[in-house]
C-alpha positions as CSV (number, residue, x, y, z in Angstrom):
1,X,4.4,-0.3,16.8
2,X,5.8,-3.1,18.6
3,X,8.8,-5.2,17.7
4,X,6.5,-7.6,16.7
5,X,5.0,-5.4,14.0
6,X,8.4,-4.7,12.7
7,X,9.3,-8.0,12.4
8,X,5.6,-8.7,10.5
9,X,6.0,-5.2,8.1
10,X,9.4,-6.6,7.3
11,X,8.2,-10.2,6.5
12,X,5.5,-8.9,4.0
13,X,8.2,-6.4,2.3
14,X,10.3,-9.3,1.7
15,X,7.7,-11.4,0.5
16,X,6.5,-8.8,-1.7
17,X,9.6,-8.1,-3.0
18,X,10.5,-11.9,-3.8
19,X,7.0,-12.1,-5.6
20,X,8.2,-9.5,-8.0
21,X,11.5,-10.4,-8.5
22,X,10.5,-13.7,-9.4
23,X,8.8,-13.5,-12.0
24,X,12.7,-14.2,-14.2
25,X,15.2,-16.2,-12.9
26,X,18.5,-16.0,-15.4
27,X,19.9,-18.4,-17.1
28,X,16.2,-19.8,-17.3
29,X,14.2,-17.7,-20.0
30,X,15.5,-17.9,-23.5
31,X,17.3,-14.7,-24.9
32,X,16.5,-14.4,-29.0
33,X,19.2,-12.2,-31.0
34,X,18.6,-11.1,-34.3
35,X,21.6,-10.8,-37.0
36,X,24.2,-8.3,-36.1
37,X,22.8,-8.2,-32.7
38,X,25.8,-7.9,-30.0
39,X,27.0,-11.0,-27.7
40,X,28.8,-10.1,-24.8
41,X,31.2,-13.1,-24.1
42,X,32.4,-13.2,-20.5
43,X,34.7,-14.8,-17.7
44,X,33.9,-16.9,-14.9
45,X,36.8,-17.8,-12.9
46,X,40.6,-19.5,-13.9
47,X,40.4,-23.1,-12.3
48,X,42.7,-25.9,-11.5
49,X,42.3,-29.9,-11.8
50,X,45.4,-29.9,-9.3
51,X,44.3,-26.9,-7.4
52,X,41.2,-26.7,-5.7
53,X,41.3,-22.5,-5.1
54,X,40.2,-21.0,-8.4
55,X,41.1,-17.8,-9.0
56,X,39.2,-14.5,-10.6
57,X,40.1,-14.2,-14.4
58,X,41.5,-10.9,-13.7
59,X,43.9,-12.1,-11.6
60,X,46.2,-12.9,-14.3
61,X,46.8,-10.3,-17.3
62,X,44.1,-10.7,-19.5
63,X,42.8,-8.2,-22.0
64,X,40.2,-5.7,-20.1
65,X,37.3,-3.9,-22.2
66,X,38.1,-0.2,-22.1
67,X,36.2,1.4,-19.5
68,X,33.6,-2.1,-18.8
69,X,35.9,-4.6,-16.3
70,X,33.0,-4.1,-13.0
71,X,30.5,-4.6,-15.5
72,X,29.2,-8.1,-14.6
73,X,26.9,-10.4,-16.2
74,X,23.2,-10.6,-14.0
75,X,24.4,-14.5,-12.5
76,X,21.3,-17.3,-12.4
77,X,20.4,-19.4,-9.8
78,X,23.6,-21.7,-9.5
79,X,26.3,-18.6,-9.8
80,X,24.4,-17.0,-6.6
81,X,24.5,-19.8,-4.5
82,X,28.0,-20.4,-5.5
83,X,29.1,-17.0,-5.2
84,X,30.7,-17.1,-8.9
85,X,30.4,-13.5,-11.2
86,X,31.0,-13.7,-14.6
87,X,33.2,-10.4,-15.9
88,X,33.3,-9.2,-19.7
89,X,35.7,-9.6,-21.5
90,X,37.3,-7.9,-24.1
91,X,36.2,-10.6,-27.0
92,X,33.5,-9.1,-28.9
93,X,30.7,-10.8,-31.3
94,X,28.1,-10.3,-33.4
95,X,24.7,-12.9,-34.3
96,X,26.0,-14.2,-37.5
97,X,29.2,-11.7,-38.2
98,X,32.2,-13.9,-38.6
99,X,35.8,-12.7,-37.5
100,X,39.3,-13.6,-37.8
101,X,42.2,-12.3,-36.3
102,X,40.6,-9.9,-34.3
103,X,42.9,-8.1,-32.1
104,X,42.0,-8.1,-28.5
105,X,45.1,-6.0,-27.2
106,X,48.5,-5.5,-27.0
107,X,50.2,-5.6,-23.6
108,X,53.0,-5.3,-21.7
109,X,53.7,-7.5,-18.7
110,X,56.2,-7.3,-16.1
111,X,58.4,-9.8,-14.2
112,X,55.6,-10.3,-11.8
113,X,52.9,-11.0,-14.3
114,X,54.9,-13.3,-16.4
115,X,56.0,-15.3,-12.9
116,X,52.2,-15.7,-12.1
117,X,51.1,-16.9,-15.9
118,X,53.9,-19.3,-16.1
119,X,52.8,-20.3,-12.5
120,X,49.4,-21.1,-13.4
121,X,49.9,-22.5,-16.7
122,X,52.4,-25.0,-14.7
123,X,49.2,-25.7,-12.2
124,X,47.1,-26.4,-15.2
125,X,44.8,-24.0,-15.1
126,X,41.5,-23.5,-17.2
127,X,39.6,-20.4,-17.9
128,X,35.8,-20.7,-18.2
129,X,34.1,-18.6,-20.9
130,X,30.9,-18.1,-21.5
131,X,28.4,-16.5,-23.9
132,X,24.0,-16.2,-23.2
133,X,25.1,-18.2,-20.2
134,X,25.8,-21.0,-22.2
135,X,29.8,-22.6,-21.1
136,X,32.1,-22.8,-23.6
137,X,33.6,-26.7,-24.0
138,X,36.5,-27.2,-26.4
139,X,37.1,-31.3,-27.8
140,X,39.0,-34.0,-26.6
141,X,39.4,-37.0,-27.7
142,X,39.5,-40.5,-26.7
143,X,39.5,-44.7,-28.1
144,X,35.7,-44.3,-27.5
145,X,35.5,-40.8,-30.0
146,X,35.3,-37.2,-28.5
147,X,34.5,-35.5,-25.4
148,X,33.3,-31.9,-24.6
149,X,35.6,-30.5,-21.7
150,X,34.8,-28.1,-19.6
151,X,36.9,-24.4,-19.8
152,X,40.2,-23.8,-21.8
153,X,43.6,-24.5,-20.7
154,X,45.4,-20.6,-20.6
155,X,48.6,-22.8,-21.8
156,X,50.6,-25.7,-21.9
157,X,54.0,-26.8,-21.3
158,X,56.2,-28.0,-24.1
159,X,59.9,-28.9,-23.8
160,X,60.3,-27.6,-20.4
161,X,58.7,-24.0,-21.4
162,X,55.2,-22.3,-20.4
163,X,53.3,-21.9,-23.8
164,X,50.8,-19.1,-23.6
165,X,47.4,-19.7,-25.6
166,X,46.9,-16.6,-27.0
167,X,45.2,-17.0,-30.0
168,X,41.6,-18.3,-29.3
169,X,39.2,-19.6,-31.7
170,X,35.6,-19.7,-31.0
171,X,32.5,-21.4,-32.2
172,X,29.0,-20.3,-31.3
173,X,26.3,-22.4,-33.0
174,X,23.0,-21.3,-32.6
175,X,19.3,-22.3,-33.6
176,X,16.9,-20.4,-35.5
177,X,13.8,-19.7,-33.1
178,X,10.3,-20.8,-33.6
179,X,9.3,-17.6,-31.7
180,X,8.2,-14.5,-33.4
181,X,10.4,-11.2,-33.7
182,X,7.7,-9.5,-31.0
183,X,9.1,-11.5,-28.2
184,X,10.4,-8.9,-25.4
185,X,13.4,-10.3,-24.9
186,X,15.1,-9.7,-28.6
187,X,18.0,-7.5,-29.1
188,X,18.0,-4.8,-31.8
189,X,15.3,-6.1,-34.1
190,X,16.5,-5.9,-37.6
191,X,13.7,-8.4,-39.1
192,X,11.3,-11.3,-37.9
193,X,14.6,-13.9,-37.8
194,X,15.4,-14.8,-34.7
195,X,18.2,-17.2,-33.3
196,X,18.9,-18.6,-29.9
197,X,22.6,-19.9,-29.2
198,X,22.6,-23.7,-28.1
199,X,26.3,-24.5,-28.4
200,X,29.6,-22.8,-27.1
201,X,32.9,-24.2,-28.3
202,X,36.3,-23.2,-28.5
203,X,40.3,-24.6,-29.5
204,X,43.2,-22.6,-27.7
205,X,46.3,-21.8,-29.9
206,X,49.6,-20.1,-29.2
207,X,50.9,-17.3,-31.8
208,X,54.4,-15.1,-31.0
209,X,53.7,-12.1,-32.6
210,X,56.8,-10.7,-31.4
211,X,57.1,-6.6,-31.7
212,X,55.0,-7.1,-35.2
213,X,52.4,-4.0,-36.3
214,X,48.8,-4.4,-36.0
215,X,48.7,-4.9,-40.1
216,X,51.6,-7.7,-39.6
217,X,49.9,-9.1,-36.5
218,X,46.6,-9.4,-38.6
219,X,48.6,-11.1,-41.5
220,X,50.4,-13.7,-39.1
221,X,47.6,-14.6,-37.7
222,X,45.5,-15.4,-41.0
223,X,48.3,-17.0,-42.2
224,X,49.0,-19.1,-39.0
225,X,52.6,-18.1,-38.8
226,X,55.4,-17.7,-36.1
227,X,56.3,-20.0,-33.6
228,X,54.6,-20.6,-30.2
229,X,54.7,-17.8,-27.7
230,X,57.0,-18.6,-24.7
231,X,56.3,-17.2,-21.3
232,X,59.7,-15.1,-20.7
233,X,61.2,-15.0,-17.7
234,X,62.8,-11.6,-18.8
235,X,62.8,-9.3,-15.4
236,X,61.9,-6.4,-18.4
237,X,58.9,-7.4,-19.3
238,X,57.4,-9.6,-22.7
239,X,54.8,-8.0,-24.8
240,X,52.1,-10.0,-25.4
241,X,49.2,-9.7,-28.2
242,X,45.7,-11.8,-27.8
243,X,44.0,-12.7,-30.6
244,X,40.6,-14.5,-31.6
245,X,38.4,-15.8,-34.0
246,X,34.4,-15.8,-33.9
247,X,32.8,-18.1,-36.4
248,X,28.8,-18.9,-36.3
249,X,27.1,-22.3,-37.1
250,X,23.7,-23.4,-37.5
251,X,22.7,-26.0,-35.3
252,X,19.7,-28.8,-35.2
253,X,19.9,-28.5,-31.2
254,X,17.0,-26.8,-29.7
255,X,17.4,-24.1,-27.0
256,X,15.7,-26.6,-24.2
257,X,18.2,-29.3,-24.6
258,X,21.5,-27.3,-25.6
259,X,23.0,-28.1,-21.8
260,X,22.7,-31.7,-22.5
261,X,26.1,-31.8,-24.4
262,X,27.6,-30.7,-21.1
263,X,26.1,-33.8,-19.0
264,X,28.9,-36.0,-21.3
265,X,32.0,-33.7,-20.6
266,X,35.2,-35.3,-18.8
267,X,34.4,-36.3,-15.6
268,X,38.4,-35.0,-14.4
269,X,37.8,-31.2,-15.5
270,X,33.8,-31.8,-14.1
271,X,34.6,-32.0,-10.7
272,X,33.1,-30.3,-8.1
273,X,34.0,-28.0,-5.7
274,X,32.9,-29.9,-2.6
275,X,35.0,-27.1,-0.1
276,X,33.6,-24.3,-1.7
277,X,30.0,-26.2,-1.5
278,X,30.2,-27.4,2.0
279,X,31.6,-24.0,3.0
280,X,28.4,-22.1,1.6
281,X,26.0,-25.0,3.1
282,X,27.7,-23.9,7.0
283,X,27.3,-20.3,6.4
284,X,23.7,-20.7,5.1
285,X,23.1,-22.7,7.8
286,X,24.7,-20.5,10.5
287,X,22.9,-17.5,9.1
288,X,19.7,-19.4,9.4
289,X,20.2,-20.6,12.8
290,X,21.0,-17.0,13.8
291,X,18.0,-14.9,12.2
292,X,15.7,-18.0,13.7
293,X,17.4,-17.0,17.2
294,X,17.0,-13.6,16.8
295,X,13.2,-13.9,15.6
296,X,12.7,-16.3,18.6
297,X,13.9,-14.2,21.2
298,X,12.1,-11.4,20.3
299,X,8.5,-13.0,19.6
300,X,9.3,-14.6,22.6
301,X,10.1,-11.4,24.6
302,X,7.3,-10.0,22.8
303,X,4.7,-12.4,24.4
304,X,6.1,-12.3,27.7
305,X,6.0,-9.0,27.9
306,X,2.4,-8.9,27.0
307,X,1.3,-11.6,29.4
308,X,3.1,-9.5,31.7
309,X,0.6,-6.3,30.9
310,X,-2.2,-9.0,31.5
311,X,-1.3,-10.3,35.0
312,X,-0.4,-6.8,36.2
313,X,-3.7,-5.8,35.1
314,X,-5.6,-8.9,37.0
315,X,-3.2,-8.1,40.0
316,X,-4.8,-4.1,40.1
317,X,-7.8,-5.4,39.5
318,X,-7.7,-7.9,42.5
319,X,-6.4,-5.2,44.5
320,X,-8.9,-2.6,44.2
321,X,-11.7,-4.9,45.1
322,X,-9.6,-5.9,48.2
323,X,-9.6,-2.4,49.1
324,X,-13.2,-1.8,48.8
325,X,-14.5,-4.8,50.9
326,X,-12.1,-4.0,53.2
């Protein structure tokens, strides 16, 4: 087989393999959860207004699940052709189960650590949550009422000191689905209730839980006591607790229109990324212009190299006769 038919059996396996895989694009079909069914909540990326480079949400000391940090959430469209992966988090939920003052972890940063959190939280820098693909907004407010924004500041500064948010409390509201419990994509069927999750919403606090037990950690937290937690700049380290809240609301918003909330969120902490765009358009575009190089030249080799066959053929052909009459 020619290069020519290895180019054409690789064009149908690709085809092939597109037809199949795309059948389910994520982000795109709705995912049904019944109650008590798990929620994975994960982490896009820490990113700036002031900063244009956004940073992976492990880069600063977060709390990692045991033994899950590479496991990655399946991106849709718009994360591929960004290049974004969400990461799981250590935050856990469950389809109706309310929490409070669940304990994430308890850490111990160093000098280096603390330098890069108080760093970023100077930068103003947002982390991006997300849960069924659905971004998590906190409220602002304004003369003309509130806002969604986009992401979560990781702190503040207050009196000329980095304030960590380590206390987070989210809100997941879902919608109770007009689809029956035999659709495929339900988790853990319990009964013929389903839900979809149409909103995402969270409100950052900061909590210094100081050296406290888990049992007095729990009761601070419920209680909303202690004073904000400061980012030391102690070379021997801070310990550092993160907390969270999950509380579940039912909503009127229907699973096809829950991004619309989004399409009103602050225009300053919506901006795009037009150097990270621009920068994947060249290198789609450089890779195109290369494979349609590549497949040129060889077709075109191909060809010649078969009209070569031919004349050499005629040219024999032409010859012998001459030989004969002669």
């Amino acid at each position: 087989m020619g290069a020519l038919g290895c180019w054409l059996v690789g064009l149908v396996a690709v085809v092939v393999t597109g037809m199949v895989s795309g059948f389910y694009l994520p982000g795109i079909s709705t995912t049904s959860y019944t109650q008590d069914s798990p929620i994975d909540v994960y982490a896009d990326r820490l990113e700036s207004t002031h900063d244009s480079l956004p940073f992976n949400y492990y880069n600063l000391a977060f709390c990692e699940p045991e033994g899950e940090k590479k496991r990655t959430n399946m991106p849709n469209l718009g994360e591929i052709l960004m290049g974004e992966r969400d990461e799981l988090t250590a935050m856990k939920a469950y389809m109706l189960g309310d929490r409070t003052c669940s304990i994430q972890c308890t850490k111990t940063l160093n000098a280096k650590q603390l330098k890069a959190l108080r760093e970023k939280i100077q930068e103003d820098y947002y982390m991006h949550l997300n849960v069924d693909n659905m971004a998590l907004v906190i409220r602002g407010t304004s003369g003309e009422g509130s806002y969604p924004i986009l992401g979560m500041p990781i702190g503040k500064f207050q009196d000329g000191d980095a304030v960590l948010h380590n206390h987070y409390k989210l809100l997941i509201k879902y919608h109770k689905s007009e689809f029956s419990a035999t659709d495929l994509n339900i988790k853990n069927r319990k009964d013929d209730e389903v839900f979809n999750i149409v909103g995402f919403e969270g409100s950052p606090e900061s909590r210094d839980y100081e050296d406290a037990s888990e049992k007095e950690i729990v009761k601070q937290c419920k209680n909303n006591a202690g004073k904000p937690l400061v980012v030391s700049s102690n070379p021997a380290g801070q310990k550092i607790t993160f907390t969270y809240d999950v509380t579940f609301e039912e909503s009127d918003i229907k699973w096809a229109t829950r991004w619309d909330n989004l399409l009103e969120a602050d225009p300053d902490l919506r901006h795009v990324q037009w150097v990270v765009i621009l920068n994947s358009i060249a290198i789609t575009l450089f890779l195109t212009a290369l494979v349609a190089v590549v497949l040129f030249r060889t077709v075109y080799l191909d060809f010649a190299r078969y009209n070569n066959i031919d004349d050499s053929a005629e040219a024999q052909e032409e010859t012998g006769w001459k030989q004969v009459n002669t």
